[in-house]
N, C-alpha and C positions, 0 to 999 in steps of 0.2 A: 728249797723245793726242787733243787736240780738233784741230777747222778749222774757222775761221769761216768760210771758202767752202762749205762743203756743205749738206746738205738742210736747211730749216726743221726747227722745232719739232715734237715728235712730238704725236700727237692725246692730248686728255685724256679719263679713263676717261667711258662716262656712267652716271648714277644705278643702273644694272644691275651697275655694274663691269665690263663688256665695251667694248673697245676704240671710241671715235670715228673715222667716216672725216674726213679734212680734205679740203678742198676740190680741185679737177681738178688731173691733173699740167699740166705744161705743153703735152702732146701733147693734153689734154683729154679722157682717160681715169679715171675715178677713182682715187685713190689707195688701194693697196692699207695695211687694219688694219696698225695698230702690232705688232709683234712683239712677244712675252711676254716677261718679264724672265728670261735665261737665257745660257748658253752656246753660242757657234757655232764651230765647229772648219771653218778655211778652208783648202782646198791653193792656198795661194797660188801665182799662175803667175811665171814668167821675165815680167823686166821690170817687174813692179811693186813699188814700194814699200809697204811696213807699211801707210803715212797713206793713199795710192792705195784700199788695199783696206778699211780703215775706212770711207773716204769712201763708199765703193762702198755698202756694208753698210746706213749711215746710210740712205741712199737707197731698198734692195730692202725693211730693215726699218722705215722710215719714222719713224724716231727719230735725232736725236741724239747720245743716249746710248750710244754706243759706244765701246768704246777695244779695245785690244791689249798680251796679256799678251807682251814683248819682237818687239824688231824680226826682220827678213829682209832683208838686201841683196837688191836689186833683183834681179840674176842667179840665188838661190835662189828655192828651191821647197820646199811642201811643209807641216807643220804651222804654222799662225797660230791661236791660241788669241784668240776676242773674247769681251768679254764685252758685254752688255744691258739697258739698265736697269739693275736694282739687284745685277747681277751683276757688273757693273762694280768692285765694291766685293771682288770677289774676286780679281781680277786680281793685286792685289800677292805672293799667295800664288804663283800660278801663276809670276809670273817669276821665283823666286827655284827653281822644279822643276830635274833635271836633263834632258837634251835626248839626241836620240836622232839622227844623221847620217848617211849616205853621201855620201861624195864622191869624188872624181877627184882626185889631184894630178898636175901634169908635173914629175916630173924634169927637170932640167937647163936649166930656161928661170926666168930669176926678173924679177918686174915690180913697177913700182912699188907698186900696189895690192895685192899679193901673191894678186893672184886674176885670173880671164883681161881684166877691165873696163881694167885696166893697162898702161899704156906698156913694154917688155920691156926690160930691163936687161942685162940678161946672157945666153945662151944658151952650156951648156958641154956636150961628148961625154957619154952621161951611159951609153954601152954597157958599159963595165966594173962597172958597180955590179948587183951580184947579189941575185935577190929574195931570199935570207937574209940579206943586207945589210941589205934595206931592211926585212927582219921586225924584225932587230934594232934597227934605228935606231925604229922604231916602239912597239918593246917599253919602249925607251928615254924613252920622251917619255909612258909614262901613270904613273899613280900622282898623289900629291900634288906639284905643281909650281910652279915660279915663271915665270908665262909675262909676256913682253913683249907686250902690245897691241900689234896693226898701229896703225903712225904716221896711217892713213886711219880709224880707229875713229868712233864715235859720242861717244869721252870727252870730257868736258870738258877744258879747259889753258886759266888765264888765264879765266873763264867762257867761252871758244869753244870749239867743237867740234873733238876734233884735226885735223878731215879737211878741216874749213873753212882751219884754216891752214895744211897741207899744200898746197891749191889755192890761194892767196894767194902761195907762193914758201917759204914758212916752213920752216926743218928742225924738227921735233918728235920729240923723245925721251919714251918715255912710261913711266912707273916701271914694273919687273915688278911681278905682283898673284899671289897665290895663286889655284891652280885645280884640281881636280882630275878628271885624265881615268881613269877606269874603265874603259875599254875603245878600245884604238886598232888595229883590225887588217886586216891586210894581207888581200884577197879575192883581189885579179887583178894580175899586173902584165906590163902588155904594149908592146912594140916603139913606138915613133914614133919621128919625125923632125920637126923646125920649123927656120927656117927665119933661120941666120946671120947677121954682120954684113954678109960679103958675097953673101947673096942663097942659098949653098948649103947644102941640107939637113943638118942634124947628130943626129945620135941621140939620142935623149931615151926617157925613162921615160913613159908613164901609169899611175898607180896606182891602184886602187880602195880605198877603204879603208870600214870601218864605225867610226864612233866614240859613244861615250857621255859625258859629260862634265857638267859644273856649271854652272850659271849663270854668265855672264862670261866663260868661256873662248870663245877663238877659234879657229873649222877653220881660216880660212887662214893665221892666226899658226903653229898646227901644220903645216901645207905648208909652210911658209918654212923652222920647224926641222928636221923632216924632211928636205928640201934641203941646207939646209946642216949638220947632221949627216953627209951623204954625201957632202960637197965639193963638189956641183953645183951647188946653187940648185934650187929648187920655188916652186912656185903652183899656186891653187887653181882646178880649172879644170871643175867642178860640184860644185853642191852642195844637196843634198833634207834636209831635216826631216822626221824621221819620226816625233814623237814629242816630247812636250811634258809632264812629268809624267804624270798618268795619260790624256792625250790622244795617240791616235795614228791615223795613217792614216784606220784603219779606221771613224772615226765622222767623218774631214772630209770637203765637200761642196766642189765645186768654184763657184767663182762664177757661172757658165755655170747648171750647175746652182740653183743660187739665183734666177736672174733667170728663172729658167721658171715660178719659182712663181705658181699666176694670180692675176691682178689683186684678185680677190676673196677671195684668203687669205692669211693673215699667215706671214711665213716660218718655217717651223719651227727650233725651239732646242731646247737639253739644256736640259730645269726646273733650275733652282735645285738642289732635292734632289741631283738625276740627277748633276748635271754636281761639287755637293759630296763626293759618294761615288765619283767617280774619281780626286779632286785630295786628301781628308783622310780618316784615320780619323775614325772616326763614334761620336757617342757618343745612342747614343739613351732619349729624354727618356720619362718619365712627363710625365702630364696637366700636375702641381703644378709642376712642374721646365720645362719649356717655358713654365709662366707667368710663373715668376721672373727669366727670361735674358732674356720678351718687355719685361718692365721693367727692363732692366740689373742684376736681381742676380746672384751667384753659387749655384751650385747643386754638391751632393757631385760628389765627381773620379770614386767607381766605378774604372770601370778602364780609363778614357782614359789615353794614353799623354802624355808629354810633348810639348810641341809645340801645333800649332795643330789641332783639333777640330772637326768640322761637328756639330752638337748639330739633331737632326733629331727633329721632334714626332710623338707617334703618330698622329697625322693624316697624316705624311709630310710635313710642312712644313720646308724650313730656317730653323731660327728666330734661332739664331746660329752665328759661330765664336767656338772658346774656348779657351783655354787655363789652365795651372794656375798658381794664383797666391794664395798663404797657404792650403794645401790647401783651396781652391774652385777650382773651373770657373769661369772669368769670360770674359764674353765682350769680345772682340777688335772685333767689328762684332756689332750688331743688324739679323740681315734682315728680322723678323717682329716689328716694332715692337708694343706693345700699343696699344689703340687705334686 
């Protein structure tokens, strides 16, 4: 999640605890405050990559300290969860959320990449296959599944990346992994045509679909089955994030947006707290009990749930996350170290 090409060091606090500016940009403008340690929810645009928009981030929040809770292929759009400073340390949670999509598949055209960035492999008639066809092939492919990663993924093989040796010449097979999709459904399905081995148009499907799904699974792996479930072949040929655990749309900020913020104020984030009480149940602290967690002890369970818990001070601080472990609350991370 880091680049050692991007912004310097972020400014260090001064004796107030309020942000340091650092020295002129390179335009010779001053550098806009550090941003607070927190949550930014990005609709990331077409054409850039995860790192792309990190780097960007570093830059507009004048820190470093950024990363991203899971990637977006470059052609998607839509939810990118970063985190900030010592938010960063929540991240891990966040990628493991389930994810929220719309996308497009084509019927009847299948490409290497199993998404439209792809060389086209096949192009088949794809006018006989009927949208209760493709409900059912659809209905077919959610629940708890064994899905085959695209051979282009991000996974590791050999410590390289699949997609690295796919562009090398390499064939790659990549084990099914369990996934599960909770919701895969059919919106729209309408008429095209694209465009043969010899140059004339052939009927094909576009599909709209809404999906929900798990961490790790993959939409355009779903286009492919999808595809070939119907005998034609598919690819994925948009695709929007809408939704990232309890991060959606509705609170991302476009980068555009971002870079308007003026010169002389630090880009706004979701606090700590804010952005804890979208992503965990919450378990909130008495005085005594926020002291204990601020020193790594464990504190009563009460009636936190299993799982991972944002343990929030009555001050409204996140102090940690926790979970249950020899019936105490123990925490996982210290956000609100003592001292």
């Amino acid at each position: 999640m880091t680049d050692a090409t991007s912004a310097p060091p972020p400014a260090r606090a001064g004796r107030g605890g309020g942000p340091q500016r650092r020295g002129p940009r390179d335009d010779g403008r001053p550098r806009r405050p550090t941003a607070d340690d927190g949550v930014l929810v990005v609709d990331k645009p077409a054409g850039w990559t995860s790192h792309d928009v990190v780097a960007r981030v570093r830059r507009l929040a004048s820190t470093r300290k950024v990363g991203h809770a899971g990637t977006l292929d470059p052609m998607a759009t839509g939810v990118l969860v970063l985190g900030i400073g010592r938010a960063t340390r929540l991240l891990t949670y966040v990628t493991g959320a389930d994810k929220d999509y719309a996308a497009t598949v084509r019927l009847g055209v299948r490409t290497s990449t199993e998404d439209a960035e792809g060389e086209t492999l096949t192009v088949t008639d794809a006018a006989a296959v009927t949208r209760d066809a493709v409900m059912a092939a659809a209905g077919a492919l959610t629940g708890d599944l064994l899905q085959v990663p695209s051979a282009v993924s991000a996974i590791k093989v050999g410590g390289q990346r699949a997609y690295a040796r796919v562009r090398a010449g390499e064939q790659v097979e990549l084990a099914a992994r369990p996934v599960t999709v909770a919701r895969f459904d059919v919106l729209d399905v309408r008429p095209a045509t694209a465009p043969g081995a010899d140059g004339a148009e052939v009927p094909v499907l576009d599909v709209d679909v809404a999906v929900t799904c798990s961490s790790g699974t993959y939409v355009r792996a779903l286009a492919r089955d999808l595809g070939d479930a119907l005998g034609v072949g598919g690819h994925l040929t948009a695709l929007r994030r809408t939704r990232v655990g309890g991060y959606g749309l509705e609170v991302a900020r476009s980068l555009d947006a971002l870079a308007a913020t003026p010169d002389d104020a630090a880009v706004d984030v979701l606090p700590l707290a804010d952005a804890a009480r979208a992503a965990f149940p919450v378990r909130e602290l008495t005085e005594s009990e926020a002291r204990a967690l601020s020193y790594g002890q464990g504190v009563p369970v009460g009636d936190a749930p299993d799982g991972p818990v944002a343990a929030i001070g009555p001050d409204g601080v996140l102090v940690a996350v926790v979970r249950r472990r020899d019936d105490r609350l123990r925490p996982d991370v210290v956000l609100a170290p003592a001292g």
